[in-house]
N, C-alpha and C positions, 0 to 999 in steps of 0.2 A: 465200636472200637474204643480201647482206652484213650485218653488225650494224654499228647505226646509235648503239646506244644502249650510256654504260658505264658503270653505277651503279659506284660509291664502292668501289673494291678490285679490280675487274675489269680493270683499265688499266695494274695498278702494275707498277713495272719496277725492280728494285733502291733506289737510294735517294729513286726518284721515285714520286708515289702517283699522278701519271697519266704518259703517255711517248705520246702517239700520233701521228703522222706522222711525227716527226723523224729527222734522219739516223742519230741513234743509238737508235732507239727499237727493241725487240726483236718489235714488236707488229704485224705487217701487214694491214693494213687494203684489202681489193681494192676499188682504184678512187679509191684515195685517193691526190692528190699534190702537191696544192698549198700547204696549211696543217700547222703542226704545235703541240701545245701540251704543254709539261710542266707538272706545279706537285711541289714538294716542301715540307713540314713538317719544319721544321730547326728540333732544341734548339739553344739559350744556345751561342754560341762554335764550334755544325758551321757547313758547307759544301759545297757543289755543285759541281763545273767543268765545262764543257762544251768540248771542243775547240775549233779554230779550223777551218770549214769555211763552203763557201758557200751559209750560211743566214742570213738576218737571222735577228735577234733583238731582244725587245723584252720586260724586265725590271719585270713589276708585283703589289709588293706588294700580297697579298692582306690579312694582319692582321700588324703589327709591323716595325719597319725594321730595313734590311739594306744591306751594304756592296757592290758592285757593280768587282770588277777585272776591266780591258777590256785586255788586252795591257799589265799593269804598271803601268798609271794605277787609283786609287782614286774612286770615285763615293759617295758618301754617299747612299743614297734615305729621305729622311722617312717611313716609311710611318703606318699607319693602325692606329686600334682594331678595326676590321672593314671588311670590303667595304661598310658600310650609313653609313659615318662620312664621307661626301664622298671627291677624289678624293686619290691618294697620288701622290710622287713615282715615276719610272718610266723607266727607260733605254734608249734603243734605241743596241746596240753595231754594227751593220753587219753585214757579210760577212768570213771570213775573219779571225776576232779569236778570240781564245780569252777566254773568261769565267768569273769566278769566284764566286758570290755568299757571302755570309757574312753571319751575321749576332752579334750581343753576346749578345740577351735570347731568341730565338728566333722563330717565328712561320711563316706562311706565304706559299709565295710562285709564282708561276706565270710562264714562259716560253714569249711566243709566237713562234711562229719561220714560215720560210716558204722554199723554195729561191728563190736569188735568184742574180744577175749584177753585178748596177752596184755599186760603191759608195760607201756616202755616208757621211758622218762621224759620230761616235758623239758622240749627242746627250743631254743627261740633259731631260727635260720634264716641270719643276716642279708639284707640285699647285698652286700659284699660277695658271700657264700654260695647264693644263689647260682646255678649252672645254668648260662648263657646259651643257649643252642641256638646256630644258625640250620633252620632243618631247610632240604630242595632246593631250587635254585631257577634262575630264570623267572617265567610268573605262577612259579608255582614256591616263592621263599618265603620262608616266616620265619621268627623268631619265638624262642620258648623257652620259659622259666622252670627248670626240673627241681623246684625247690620240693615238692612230696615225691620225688620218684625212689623207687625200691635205691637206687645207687647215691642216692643224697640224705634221704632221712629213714631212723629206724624208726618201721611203725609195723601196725599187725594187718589190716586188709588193705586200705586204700591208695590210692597213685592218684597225686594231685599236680596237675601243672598249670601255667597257663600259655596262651601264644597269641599273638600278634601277625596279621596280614595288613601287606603296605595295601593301599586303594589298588584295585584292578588285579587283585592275586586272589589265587584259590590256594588255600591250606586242605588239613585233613583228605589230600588228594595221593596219589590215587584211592578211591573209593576201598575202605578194608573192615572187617569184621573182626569179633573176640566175642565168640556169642556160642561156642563151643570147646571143654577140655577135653583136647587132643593134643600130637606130636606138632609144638610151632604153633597152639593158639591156647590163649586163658578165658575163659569165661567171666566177662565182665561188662556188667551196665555201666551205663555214661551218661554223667549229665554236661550239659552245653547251657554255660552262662554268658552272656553274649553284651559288649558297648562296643559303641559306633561313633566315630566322629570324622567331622568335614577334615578331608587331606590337608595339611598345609600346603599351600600354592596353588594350590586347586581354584579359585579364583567363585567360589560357590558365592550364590547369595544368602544375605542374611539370614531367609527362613527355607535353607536347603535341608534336605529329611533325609539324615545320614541311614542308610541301609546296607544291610547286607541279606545272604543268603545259605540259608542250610538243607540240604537233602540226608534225607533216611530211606531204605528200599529193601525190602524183605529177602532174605538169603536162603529161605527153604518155603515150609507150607506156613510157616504164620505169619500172618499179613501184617503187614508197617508199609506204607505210603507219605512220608514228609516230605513236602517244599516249602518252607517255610519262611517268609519273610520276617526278618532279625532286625530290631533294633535296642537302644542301650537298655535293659531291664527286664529285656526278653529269655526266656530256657527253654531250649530241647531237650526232652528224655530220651536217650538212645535206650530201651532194655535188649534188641537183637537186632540182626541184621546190618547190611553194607549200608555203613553212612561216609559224609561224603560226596562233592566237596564243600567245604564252609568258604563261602565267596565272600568276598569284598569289592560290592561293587565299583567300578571308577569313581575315582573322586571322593571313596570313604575310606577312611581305616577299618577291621574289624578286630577287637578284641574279644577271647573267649574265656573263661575258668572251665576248666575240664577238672571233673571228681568220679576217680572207676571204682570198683570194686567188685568182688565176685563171692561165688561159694567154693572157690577151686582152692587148692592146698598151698598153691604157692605163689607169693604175691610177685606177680610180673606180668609185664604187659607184651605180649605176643599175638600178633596179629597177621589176619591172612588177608591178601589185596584180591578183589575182585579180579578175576582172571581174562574178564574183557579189556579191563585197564591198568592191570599192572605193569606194561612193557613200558608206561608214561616213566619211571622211575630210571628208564635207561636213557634216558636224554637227557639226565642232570649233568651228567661226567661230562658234558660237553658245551656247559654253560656257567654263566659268574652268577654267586649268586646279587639278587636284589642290590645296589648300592646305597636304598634307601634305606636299609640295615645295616646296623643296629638301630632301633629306639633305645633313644637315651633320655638321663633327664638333662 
């Protein structure tokens, strides 16, 4: 069976510490072809380039900011204390541009990309700008960043967000798929980019091993089986099937980058809930959500 799952060094690809999908990535992945995601960890004053080919791209600080040239022009991105500090500024260059990221103090930083055709203008989309979402409620609430979604940026295939689960919540719940274009659902891979860190107040020791949890589970006759234990550096490949829930165990936070894309006509994210556990979405209306929301910086 294809591998679905790449803990933290299994992915790396010269100066990047993940490389999978992408046009330059050395790493094949069978059955995979829709999404692709780099991230690199760049010292004080390095840099990344990426050619100019036809793949969007969409530039977001993971911890600490970085300078962003898009065919000559310079982009300033504000970034963040960490992925758990609210959202960071974030660049989507188009198709067909060569890019270069850099940064002064150093930090990390991930690139989601996706092959693409149309294209649209290189846009920078401010942590300001950023659409805040409280999604669920109860221990099922997270937080999520719709800075790539169809209703925040114009782009031609992908839907980029990220989300945040406080310690002892389960996200991406109830269990749903997009693994078929029909009436109510879009055909689309998913990748899961996954950091972890000790809750504050949570009273951990020094060398506690911040984890979390992800399932994947087959929705028809092709087989997918993940439980995967998550931690910071780690990716799930969703290409089908009911995925679901992405936990956070007690006492950790979980953050993830989520990158979709399909071969369907129309870029939107519609999705069908597994029908053993969709009635979970009826108990929200009758709960607050998380107070531990918002992450801020």
């Amino acid at each position: 069976m294809t591998n679905w799952v790449y803990p933290l060094g299994t992915a790396a690809d010269g100066k990047w510490d993940i490389s999978l999908g992408t046009s330059d990535s050395s790493i094949t992945v069978d059955g995979w072809s829709h999404t692709g995601l780099k991230v690199a960890t760049l010292a004080a004053g390095a840099a990344v380039e990426l050619p100019a080919t036809n793949e969007e791209r969409i530039v977001v600080p993971l911890n600490g900011s970085f300078t962003v040239t898009v065919d000559g022009q310079d982009y300033p991105l504000q970034g963040r204390e960490s992925v758990f500090h609210g959202p960071s500024d974030v660049l989507y260059s188009g198709i067909s541009r060569a890019v270069t990221i850099s940064t002064s103090d150093g930090g990390r930083v991930a690139v989601a990309t996706a092959p693409a055709a149309a294209e649209y203008p290189t846009r920078l989309v401010t942590a300001a700008e950023a659409p805040v979402e409280l999604r669920g409620a109860g221990n099922c609430s997270r937080q999520v960043h719709n800075f790539g979604t169809p209703a925040a940026l114009e782009a031609d295939r992908f839907i980029v967000c990220e989300v945040i689960t406080p310690a002892g919540n389960w996200s991406s719940y109830p269990p749903h798929k997009h693994d078929e274009e029909k009436d109510g659902e879009t055909q689309l891979e998913e990748i899961y980019y996954f950091e972890t860190r000790v809750a504050a107040g949570s009273g951990a020791p020094a060398d506690a091993d911040a984890i979390g949890y992800q399932r994947v589970y087959a929705s028809d006759d092709r087989p997918i089986d993940v439980s995967a234990e998550v931690r910071t550096g780690d990716v799930v490949l969703v290409p089908y099937g009911w995925h679901g829930p992405a936990m956070a165990a007690p006492g950790y936070d979980l953050y993830y980058l989520n990158v979709m894309a399909g071969p369907g006509p129309v870029r939107e994210w519609l999705i069908s809930d597994d029908p053993h556990h969709g009635w979970v979405r009826q108990t929200w209306d009758g709960q607050d959500i998380d107070p531990r929301l918002p992450f801020g910086a």
